[in-house]
C-alpha positions in Angstrom: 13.2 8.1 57.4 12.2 6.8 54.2 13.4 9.8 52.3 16.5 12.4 52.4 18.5 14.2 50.6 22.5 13.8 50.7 25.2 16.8 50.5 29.3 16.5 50.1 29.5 14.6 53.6 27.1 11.7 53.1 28.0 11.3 49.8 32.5 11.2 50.9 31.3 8.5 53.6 29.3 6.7 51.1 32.3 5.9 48.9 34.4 4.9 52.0 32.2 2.4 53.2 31.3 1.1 49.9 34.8 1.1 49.1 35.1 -1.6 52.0 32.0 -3.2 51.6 32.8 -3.5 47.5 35.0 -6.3 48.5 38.0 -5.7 46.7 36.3 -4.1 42.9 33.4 -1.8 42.8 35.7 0.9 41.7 38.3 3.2 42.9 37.1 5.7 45.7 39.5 8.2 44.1 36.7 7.9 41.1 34.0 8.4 43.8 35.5 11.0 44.9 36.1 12.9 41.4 32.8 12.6 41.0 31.7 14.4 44.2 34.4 16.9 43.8 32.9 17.3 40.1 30.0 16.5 38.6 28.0 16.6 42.4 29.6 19.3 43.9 27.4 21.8 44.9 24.2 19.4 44.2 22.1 16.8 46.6 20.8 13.6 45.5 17.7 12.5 46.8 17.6 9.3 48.5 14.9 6.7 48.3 14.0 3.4 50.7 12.6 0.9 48.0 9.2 1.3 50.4 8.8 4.3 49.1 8.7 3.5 45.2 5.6 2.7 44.1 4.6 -0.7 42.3 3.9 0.5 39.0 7.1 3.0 38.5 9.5 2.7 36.1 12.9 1.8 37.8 16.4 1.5 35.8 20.0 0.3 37.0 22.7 2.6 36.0 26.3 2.6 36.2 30.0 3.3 35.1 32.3 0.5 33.1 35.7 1.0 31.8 39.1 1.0 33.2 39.9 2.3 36.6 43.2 4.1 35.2 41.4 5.1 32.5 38.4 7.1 34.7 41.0 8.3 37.4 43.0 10.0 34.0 39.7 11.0 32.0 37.3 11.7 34.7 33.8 11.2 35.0 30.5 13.5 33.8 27.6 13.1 31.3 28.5 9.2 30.6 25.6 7.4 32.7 22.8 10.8 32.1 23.9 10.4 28.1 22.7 6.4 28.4 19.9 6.9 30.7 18.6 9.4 27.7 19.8 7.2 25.2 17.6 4.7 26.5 14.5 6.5 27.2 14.7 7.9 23.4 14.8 4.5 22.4 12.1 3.0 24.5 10.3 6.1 24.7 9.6 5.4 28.1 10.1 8.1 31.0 12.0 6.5 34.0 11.1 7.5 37.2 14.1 5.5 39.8 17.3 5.2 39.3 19.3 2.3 41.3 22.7 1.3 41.2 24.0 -2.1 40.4 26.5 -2.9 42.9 27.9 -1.5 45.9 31.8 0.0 45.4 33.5 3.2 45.9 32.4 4.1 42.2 29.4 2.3 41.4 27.4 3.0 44.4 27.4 6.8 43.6 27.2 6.8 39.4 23.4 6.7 39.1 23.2 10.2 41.7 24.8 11.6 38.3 21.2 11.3 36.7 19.7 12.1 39.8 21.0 15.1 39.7 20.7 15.9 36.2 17.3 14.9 35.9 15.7 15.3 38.8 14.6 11.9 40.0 15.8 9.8 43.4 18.5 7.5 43.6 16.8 4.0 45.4 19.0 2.7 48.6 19.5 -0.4 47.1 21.2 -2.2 44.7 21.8 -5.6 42.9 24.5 -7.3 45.1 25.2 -6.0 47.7 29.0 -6.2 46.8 30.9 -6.2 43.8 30.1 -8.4 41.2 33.0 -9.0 38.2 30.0 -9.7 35.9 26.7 -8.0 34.7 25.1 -11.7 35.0 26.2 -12.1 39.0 23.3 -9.3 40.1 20.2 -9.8 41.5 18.6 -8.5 39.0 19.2 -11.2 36.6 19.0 -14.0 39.5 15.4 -12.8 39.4 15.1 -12.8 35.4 14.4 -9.0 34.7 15.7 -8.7 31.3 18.9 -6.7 30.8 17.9 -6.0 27.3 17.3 -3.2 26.6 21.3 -1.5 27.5 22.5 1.4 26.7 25.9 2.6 26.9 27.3 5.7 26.2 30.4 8.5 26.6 30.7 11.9 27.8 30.5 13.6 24.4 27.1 11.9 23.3 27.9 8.7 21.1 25.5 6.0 22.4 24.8 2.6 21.3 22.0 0.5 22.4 22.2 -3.5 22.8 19.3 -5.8 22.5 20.5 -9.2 23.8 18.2 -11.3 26.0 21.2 -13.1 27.2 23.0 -11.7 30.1 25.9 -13.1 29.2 26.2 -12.1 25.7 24.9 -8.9 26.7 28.0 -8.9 29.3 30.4 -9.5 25.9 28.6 -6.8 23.9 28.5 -3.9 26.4 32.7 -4.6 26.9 33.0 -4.5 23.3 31.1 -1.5 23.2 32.8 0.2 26.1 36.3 -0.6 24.6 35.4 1.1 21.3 34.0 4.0 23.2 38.0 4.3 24.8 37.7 2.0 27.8 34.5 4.1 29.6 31.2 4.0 29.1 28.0 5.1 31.1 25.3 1.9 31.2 22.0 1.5 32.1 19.9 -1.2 31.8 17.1 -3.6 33.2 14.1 -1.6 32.8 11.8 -3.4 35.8 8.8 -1.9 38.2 8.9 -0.8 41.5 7.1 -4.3 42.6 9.7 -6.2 40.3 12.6 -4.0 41.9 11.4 -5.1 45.5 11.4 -8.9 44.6 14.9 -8.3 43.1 17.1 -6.1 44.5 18.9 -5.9 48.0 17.5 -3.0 50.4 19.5 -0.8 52.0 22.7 -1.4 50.6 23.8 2.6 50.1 23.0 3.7 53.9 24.6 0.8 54.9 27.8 2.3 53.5 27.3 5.4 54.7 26.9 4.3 58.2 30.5 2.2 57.6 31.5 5.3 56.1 30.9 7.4 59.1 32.2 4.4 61.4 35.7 4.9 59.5 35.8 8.5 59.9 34.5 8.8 63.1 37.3 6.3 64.3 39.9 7.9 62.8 38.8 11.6 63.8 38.9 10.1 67.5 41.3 8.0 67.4 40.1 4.6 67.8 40.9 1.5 65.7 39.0 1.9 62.3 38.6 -2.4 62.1 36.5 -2.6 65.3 34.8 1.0 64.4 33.8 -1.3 61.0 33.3 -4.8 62.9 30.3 -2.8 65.3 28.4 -2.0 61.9 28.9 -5.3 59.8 28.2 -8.7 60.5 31.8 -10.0 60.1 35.1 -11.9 61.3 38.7 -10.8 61.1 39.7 -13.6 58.6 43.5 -12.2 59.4 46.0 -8.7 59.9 49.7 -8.3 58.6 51.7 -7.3 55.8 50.9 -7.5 52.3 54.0 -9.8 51.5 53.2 -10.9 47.7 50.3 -9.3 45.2 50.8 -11.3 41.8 48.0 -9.7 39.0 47.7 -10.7 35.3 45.2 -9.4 32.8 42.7 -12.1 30.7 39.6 -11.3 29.0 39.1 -8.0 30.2 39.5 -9.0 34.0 41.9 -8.7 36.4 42.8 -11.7 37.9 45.1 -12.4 41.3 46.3 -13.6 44.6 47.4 -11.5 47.8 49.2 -13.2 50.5 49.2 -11.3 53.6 51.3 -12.5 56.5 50.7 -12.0 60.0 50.5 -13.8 63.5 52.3 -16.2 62.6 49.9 -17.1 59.8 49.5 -16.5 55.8 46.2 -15.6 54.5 45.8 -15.6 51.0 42.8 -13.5 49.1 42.2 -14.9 45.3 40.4 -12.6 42.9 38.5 -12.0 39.8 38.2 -8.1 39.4 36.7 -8.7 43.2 37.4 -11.3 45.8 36.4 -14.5 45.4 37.9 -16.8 47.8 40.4 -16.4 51.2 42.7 -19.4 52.4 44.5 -19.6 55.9 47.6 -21.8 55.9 46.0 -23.5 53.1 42.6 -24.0 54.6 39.3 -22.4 53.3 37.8 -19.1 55.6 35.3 -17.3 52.6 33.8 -17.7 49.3 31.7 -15.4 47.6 29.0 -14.8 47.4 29.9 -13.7 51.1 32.3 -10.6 51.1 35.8 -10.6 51.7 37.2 -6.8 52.4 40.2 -4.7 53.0 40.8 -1.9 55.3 44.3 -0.8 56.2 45.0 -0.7 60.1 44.7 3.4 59.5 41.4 3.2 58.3 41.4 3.5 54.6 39.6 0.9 52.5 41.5 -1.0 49.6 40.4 -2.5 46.6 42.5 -4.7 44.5 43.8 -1.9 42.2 45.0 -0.1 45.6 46.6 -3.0 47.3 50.7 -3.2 47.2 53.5 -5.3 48.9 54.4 -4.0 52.4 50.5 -2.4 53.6 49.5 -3.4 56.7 46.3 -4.2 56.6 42.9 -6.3 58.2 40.9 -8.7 56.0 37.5 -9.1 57.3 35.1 -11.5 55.8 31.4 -10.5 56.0 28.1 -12.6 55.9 26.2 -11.7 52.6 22.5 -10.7 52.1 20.3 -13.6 52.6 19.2 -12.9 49.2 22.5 -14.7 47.8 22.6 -17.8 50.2 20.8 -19.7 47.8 21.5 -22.0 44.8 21.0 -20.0 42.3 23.0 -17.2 44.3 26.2 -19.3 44.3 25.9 -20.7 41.0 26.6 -17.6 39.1 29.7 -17.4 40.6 30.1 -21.3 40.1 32.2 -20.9 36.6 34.3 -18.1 37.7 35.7 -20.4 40.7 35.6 -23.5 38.9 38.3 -21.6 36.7 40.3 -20.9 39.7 40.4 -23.9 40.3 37.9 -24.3 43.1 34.7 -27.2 42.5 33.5 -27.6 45.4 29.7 -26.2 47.0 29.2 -23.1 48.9 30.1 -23.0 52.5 29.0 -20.4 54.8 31.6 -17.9 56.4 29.8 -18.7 60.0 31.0 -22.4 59.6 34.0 -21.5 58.4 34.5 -19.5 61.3 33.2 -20.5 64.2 33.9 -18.6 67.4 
């Protein structure tokens, strides 16, 4: 079915498995959830494949930025539809898709807020697959489709809109923004075509989630073991299970930046992480590097990111192939600087090799 729409239900298992799938950022599910509970309740959000889009519509990425704490305090309304009008005013283009720009508990739900409000599908897709720390790391910009225009915008109306034609500096610019606007700000950006969103973006990333969504709940309901419920949908190894023993966090530039160790079988698996995870170690020896995912679910079934994780969880880590999309250079190397800074220079190597059964 190339077409649907989604109530309450598909929408709670959406953020659960996205949540998991988000690898460790993508947003709180508690934020998800307010926004089901909220702004969606009552309401369905049509559902797209990227088939169904034709070449020549006009397709924009929308999303949520800020603060976790800050959303999960504030809440979450008119932010994204306030910069999805913003923009059209200023382009005075009508969009037609909306698509979201990463798959997390949050992220992979914001754009059904304009859906909703104006009427126009969400696509089942998006621009990673995962989490990404960095507006730069999507597929969107892999595949050059200018990110300028963005707008940004808050729940009261004050928008501001940012022409940069460098992702990066467009990355620096819509933080500054977001930070003036009190840590939360709706965006949308990278106007592209329904051919250019094809080339570009990765299909079938939100019912993908909802099936791991389901898998979780389903498991739970019946009482079966929520990892293997999750392992039969995703293409993925148990990179370890234990006790969170250690989570050390600290704060620079506007990211979070950390290490878990998690000890278990007689082994110590450590996750290191720029807002999402970027690289998992063994007793010292690599398992997985981003750009394939690395993702935590407790051992009763509820999916963690980085902001939920604390000492003395029990939890699986399971590491999962990415999209074929991102096993190319130009894939890894916009995640090249952010590891190089952790200390990592070394070349991509596959989770499958790391791995092998």
């Amino acid at each position: 079915m190339n077409k649907r729409l989604l109530g309450k239900r598909e929408l709670l298992d959406i953020i659960q498995g996205a949540t998991f799938l988000g690898t460790g950022g993508g947003g709180s599910p508690k934020s998800g959830e307010v926004l089901v509970e909220g702004f969606l309740s009552g309401k369905e959000v049509e559902l797209v494949s990227v088939d169904e889009v034709e070449d020549e519509a006009k397709v924009v990425v929308a999303a949520g930025m800020g603060a976790p704490e800050v959303l999960l305090k504030r809440g979450w309304s008119r932010e994204t539809v306030n910069a999805f009008s913003a923009l059209e005013k200023v382009t005075g283009e009508k969009f037609d898709y909306v698509i979201p720009v990463e798959t997390g508990g949050f992220n992979s739900i914001t754009p059904m807020t304009v859906s909703v409000e104006k009427g126009i599908p969400t696509i089942d897709a998006d621009g990673a697959g995962r989490a990404i720390p960095e507006l730069q790391q999507t597929m969107f910009s892999i595949n050059n489709i200018p990110v300028s225009p963005t707008a940004l915008a808050d729940d009261s109306n004050i928008w501001v809109v940012i022409n940069a034609e460098d992702p990066f500096k467009m990355e620096d610019l819509a933080r500054a923004v977001t930070t003036a606007l009190g840590m939360q700000a709706g965006i949308v950006c990278h106007i592209m075509t329904g051919k250019e969103m094809r080339k570009a973006a990765i299909p079938g990333t939100v019912s993908k989630a909802e099936k791991v969504g389901k898998a979780i709940r389903e498991a739970k309901e019946s009482g079966k073991d929520p990892v293997e419920a999750v392992l039969s949908i995703v293409d993925g190894f148990v990179l370890g299970k234990g006790m969170v023993t250690n989570v050390s966090t600290e704060t620079r530039g506007g990211f979070d930046f950390g290490k878990v160790t998690i000890k278990g079988d007689g082994k110590t698996l450590r996750v290191d992480y720029k807002n999402e995870n970027m690289m998992a170690w063994r007793d010292g020896e690599l398992v997985a590097m981003v750009p394939d995912g690395i993702c935590y679910i407790s051992l009763d079934g509820q999916p963690l990111t980085n902001a939920d994780i604390k000492e003395g969880m029990n939890v699986a880590v399971i590491g999962v192939k990415a999209p074929d999309r991102w096993r190319v250079p130009d894939g890894f190397n916009v995640f090249r600087r952010v590891l190089e800074a952790m200390g990592y220079k070394g070349e991509y190597k596959k989770i499958e090799e790391l791995n092998k059964r």
